[in-house]
C-alpha positions as CSV (number, residue, x, y, z in Angstrom):
1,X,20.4,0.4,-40.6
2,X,22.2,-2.3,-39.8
3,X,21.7,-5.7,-42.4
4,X,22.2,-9.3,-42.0
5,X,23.0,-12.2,-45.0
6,X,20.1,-14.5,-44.2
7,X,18.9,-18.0,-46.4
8,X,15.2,-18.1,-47.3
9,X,12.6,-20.7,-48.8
10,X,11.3,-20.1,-52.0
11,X,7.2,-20.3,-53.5
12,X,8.5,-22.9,-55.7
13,X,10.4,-25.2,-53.2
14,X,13.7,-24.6,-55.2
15,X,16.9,-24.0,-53.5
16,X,17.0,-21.6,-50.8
17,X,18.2,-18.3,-51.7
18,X,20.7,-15.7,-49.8
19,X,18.9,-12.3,-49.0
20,X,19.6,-9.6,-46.9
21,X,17.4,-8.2,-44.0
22,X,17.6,-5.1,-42.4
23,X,16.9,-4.5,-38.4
24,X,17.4,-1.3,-36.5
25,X,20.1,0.3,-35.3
26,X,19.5,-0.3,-31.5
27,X,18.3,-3.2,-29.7
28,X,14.9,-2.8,-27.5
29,X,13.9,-3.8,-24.5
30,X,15.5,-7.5,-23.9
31,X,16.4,-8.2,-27.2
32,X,19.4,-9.8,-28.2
33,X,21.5,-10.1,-31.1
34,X,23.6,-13.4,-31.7
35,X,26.5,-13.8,-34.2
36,X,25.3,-16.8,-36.0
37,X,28.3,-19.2,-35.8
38,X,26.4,-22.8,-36.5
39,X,23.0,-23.7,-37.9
40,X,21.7,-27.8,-37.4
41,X,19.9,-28.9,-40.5
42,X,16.4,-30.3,-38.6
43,X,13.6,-32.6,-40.7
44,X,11.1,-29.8,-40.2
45,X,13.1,-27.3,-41.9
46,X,12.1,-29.5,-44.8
47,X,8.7,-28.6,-44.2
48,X,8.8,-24.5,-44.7
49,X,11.6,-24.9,-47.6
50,X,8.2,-23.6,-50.4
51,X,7.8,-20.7,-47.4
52,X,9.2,-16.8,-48.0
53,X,10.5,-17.0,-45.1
54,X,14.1,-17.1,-43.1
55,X,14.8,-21.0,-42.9
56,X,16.7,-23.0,-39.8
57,X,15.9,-23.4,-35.7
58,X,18.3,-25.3,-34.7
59,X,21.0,-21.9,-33.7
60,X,24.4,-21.3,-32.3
61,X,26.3,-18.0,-32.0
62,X,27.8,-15.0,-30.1
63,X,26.4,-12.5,-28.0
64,X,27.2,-9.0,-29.9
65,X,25.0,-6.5,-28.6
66,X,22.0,-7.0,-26.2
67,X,18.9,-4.8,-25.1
68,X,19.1,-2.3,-22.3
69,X,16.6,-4.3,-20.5
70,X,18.7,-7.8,-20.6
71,X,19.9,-8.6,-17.4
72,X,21.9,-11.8,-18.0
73,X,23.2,-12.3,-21.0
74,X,26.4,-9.9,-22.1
75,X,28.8,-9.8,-25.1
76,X,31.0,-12.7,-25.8
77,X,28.5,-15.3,-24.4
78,X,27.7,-18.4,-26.5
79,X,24.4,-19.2,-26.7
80,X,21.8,-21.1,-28.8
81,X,17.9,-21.1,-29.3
82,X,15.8,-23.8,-30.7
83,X,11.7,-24.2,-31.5
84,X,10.3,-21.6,-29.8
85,X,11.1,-18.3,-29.2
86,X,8.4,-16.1,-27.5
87,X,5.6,-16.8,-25.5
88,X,2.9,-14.8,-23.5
89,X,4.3,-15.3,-19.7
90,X,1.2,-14.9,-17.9
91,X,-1.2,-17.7,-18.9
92,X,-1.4,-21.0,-17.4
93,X,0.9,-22.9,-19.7
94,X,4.0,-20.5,-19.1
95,X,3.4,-19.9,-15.2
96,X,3.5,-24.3,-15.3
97,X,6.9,-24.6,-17.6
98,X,4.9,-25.3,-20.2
99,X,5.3,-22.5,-22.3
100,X,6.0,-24.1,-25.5
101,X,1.7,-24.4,-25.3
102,X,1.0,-20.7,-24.8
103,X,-1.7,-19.6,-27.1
104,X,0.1,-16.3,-28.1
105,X,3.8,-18.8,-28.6
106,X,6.0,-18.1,-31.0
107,X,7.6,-20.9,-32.6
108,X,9.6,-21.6,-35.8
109,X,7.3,-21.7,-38.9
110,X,4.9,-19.7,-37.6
111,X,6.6,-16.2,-36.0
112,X,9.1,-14.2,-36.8
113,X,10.0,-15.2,-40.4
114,X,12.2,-12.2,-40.7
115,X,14.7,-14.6,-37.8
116,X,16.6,-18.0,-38.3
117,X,19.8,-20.0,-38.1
118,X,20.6,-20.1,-41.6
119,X,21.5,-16.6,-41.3
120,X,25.0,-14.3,-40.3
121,X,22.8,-13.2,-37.1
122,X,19.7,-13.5,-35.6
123,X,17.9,-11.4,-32.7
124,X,15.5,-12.7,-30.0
125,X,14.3,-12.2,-26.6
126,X,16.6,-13.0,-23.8
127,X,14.6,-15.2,-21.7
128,X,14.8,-17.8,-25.0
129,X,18.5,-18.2,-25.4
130,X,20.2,-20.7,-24.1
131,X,23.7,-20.5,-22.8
132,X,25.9,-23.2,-24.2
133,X,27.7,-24.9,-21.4
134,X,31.7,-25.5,-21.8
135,X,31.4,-29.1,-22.4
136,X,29.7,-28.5,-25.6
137,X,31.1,-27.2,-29.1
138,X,28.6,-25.2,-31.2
139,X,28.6,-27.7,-33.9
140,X,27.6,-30.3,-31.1
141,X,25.4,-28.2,-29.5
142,X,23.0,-26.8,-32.6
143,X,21.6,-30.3,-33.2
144,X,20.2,-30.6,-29.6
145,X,18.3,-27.3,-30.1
146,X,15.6,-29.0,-31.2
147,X,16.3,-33.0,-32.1
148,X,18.1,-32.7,-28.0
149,X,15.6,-30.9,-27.0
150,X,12.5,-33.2,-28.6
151,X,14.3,-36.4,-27.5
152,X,14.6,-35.4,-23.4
153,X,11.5,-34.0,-23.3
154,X,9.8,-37.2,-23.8
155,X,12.4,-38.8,-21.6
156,X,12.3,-36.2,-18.9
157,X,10.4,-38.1,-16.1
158,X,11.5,-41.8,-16.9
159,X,12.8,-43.4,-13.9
160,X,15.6,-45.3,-13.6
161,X,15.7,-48.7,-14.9
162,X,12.5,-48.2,-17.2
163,X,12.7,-49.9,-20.2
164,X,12.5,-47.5,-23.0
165,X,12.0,-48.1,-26.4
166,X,13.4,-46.4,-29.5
167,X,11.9,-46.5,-32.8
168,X,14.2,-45.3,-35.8
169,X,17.5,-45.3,-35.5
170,X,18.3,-41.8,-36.9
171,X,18.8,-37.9,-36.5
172,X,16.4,-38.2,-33.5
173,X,16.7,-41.7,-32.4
174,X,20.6,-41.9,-31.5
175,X,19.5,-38.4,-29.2
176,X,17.2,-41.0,-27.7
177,X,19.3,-43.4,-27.0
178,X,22.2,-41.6,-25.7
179,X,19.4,-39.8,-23.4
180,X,17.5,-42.8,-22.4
181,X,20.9,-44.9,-21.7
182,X,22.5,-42.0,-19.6
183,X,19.3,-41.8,-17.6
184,X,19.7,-45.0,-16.8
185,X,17.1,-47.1,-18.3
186,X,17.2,-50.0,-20.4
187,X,17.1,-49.3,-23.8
188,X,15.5,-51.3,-26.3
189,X,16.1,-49.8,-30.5
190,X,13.1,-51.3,-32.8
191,X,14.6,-50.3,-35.9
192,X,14.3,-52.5,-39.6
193,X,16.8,-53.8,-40.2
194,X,20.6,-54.9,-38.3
195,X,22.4,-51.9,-40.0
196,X,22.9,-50.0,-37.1
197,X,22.9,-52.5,-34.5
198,X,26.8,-52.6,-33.8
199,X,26.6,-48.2,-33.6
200,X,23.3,-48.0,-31.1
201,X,25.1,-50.8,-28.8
202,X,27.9,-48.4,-28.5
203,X,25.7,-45.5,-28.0
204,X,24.1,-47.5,-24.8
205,X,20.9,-49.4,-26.3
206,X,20.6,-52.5,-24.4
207,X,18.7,-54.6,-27.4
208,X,18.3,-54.3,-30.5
209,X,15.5,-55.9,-32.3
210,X,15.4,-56.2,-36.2
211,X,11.6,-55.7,-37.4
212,X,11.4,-56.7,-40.5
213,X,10.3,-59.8,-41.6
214,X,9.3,-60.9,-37.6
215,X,6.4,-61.2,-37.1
216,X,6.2,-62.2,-33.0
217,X,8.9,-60.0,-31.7
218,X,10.8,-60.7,-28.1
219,X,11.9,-58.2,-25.5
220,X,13.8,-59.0,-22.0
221,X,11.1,-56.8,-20.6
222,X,8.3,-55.0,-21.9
223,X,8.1,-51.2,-23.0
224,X,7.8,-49.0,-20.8
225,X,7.9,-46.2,-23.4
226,X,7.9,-46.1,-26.5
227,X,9.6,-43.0,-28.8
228,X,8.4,-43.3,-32.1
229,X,11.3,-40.9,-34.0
230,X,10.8,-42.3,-37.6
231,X,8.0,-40.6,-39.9
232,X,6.9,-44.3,-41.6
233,X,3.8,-45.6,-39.6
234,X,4.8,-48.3,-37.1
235,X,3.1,-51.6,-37.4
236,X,1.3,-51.9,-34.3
237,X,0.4,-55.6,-34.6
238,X,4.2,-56.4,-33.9
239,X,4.8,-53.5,-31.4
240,X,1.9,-53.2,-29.1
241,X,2.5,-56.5,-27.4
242,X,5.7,-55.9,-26.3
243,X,4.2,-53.1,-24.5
244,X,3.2,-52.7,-20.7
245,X,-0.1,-52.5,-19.5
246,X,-0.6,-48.3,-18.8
247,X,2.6,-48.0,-20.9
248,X,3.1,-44.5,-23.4
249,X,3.8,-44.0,-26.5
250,X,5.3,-40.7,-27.6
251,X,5.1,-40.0,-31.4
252,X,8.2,-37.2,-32.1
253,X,8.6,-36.9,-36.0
254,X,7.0,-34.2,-37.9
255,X,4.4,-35.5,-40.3
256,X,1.5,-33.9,-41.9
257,X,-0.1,-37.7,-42.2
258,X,-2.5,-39.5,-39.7
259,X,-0.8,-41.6,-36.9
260,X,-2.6,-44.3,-36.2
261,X,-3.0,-46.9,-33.7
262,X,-5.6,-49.9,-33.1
263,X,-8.7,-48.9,-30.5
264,X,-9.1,-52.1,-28.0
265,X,-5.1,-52.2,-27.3
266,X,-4.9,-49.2,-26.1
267,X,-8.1,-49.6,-23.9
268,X,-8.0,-52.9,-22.4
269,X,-4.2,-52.2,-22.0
270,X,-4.2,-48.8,-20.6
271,X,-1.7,-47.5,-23.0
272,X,-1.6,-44.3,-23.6
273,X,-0.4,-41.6,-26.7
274,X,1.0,-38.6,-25.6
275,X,1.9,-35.7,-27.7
276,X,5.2,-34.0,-27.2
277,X,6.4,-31.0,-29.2
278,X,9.6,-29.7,-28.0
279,X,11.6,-28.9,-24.3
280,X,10.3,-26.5,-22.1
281,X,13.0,-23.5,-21.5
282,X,13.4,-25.6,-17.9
283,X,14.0,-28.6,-19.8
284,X,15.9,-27.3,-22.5
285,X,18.9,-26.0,-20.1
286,X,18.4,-29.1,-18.4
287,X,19.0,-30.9,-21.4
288,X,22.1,-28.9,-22.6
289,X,23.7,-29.3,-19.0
290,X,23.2,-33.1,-19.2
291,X,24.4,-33.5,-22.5
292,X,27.4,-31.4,-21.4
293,X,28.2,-33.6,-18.0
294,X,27.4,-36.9,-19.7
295,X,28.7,-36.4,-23.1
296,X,25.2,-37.1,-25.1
297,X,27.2,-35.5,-28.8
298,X,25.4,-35.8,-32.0
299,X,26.9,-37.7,-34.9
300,X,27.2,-34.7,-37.1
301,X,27.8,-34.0,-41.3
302,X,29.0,-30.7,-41.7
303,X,28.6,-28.3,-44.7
304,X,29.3,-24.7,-45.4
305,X,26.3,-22.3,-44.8
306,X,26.2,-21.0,-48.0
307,X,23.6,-21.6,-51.1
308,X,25.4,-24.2,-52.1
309,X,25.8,-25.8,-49.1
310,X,22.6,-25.4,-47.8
311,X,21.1,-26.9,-50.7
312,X,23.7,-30.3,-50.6
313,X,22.6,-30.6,-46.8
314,X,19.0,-30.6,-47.8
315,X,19.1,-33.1,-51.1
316,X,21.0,-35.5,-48.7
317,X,18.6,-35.3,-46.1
318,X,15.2,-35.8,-48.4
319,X,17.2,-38.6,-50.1
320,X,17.4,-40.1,-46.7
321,X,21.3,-40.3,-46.7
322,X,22.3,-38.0,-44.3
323,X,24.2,-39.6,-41.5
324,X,22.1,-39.0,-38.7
325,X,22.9,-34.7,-38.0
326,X,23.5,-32.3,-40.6
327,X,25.4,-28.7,-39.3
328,X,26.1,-25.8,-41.9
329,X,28.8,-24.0,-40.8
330,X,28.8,-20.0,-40.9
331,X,31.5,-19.0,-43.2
């Protein structure tokens, strides 16, 4: 049987460890095996790192083999996956695009612990790979797996000139802003400080606003939207009246906390809170062909995919020092 060099968590939390997994000889049905060539390094990794379990969904590779059953995908292709990586296909949820919903999903953390991106290979179902489109490297396309494919799925429907707002200037938030600015909307960064003013100008935010220590802040026009991509709880006494009436706010960071948000606003305002996990498969090519035309690129770290890479990428990023996208290269 065939093995793989794959990096898993560990009871204790400690640093990932190399392992190797066996799979069969022969691929089934529409299953797919993928030469691993670049992992991204996501937040929610950090979340399964005390989990016995293959780590990483954020994948780039190689088509080596494929299923008899596949019908599009062939040798040599590059392609990717992110989130989620199964689902039913005949409830309501998948027949609507919404698949990432499906009762019976598969998504990272949850399925298929024996598959990941920090890994030689991986193998999954056909109909969940992405192709990566010309216009994007592997090492820019891993990170919009999933912090891509989080961002544009909150900013699929805007229109154009909405105003959007972006919370956090980080891993996620300069996706946003790239999105939201390419889209064409005005693009307003809320972040704490003026650090990263000069670099989210440049990505295409419109404004920038510096939060801390204002206490009545000023927009050109209100939110339309709001993307709440950092994990600290916004203080909604600043935020919510820069908000329009029937406005929505879209909370996108993984945390195991309460997010909270004052009653009357939100009533005698109209604003809504929407959840939003990750891209549908729909919007996830959408998103990769955008990026591609448009040139929405991550701001990427890059380390070796090996335990003592893995374990470097991971201290920076819990430190908070990582400079927006981490990457671990397949060596």
């Amino acid at each position: 049987m065939p093995s793989f060099t794959v990096f898993k968590g560990q009871n204790d939390g400690g640093q990932p460890k190399k392992a190797t997994i066996s799979h069969p000889d022969q691929l089934e049905g529409d299953k797919v095996l993928v030469k691993v060539t670049v992992s991204g390094l996501c937040g929610t990794d950090l979340h399964y790192l005390k989990k016995d379990m293959v780590l990483g969904h954020e994948g780039c590779g190689v088509v080596e083999a494929v299923g008899p059953e596949v019908k599009r995908l062939k040798k040599g292709d590059r392609v990717g996956w992110g989130f989620s990586t199964d689902s039913c296909g005949l409830c309501d949820e998948c027949l609507e695009s919404w698949e990432q919903f499906c009762p019976q999903r598969a998504i990272y953390g949850v399925a298929n612990f024996d598959q990941g991106s920090f890994a030689s290979h991986a193998i999954w179902r056909e109909s969940f790979l992405h192709e990566t489109p010309d216009g994007l490297t592997d090492e820019e396309a891993a990170p919009l797996q999933c912090g891509g494919a989080t961002t544009f799925a909150a900013l699929y429907d805007v229109q154009h000139g909405d105003t959007v707002g972006i919370m956090g200037m980080g891993g996620l938030g300069h996706l946003a802003v790239q999105f939201a600015a390419k889209l064409g909307c005005r693009v307003v960064v809320l972040s704490g400080s003026d650090r990263k003013k000069e670099e989210a100008m440049k990505l295409g935010a419109t404004e920038f606003i510096a939060t801390k220590g204002v206490d009545n802040l000023k927009v050109t026009k209100p939110l339309k939207r709001l993307l709440v991509t950092t994990s600290a709880q916004p203080e909604w006494q600043k935020i919510l009246p820069i908000m329009m009436p029937r406005s929505t706010i879209y909370p996108l960071s993984v945390s195991h906390s309460d997010f909270r948000v004052p009653y009357m606003p939100l009533v005698f305002r109209g604003i809504a809170v929407q959840g939003s996990l990750v891209a549908s498969r729909i919007q996830h090519r959408k998103m990769l062909d955008f990026a591609a035309l448009h040139g929405v690129k991550p701001i990427l770290e890059r380390f070796p995919m090996t335990e003592e890479g893995i374990g470097e990428a991971i201290r920076k990023l819990e430190d908070g020092k990582m400079y927006y996208r981490a990457v671990l290269l397949a060596q």
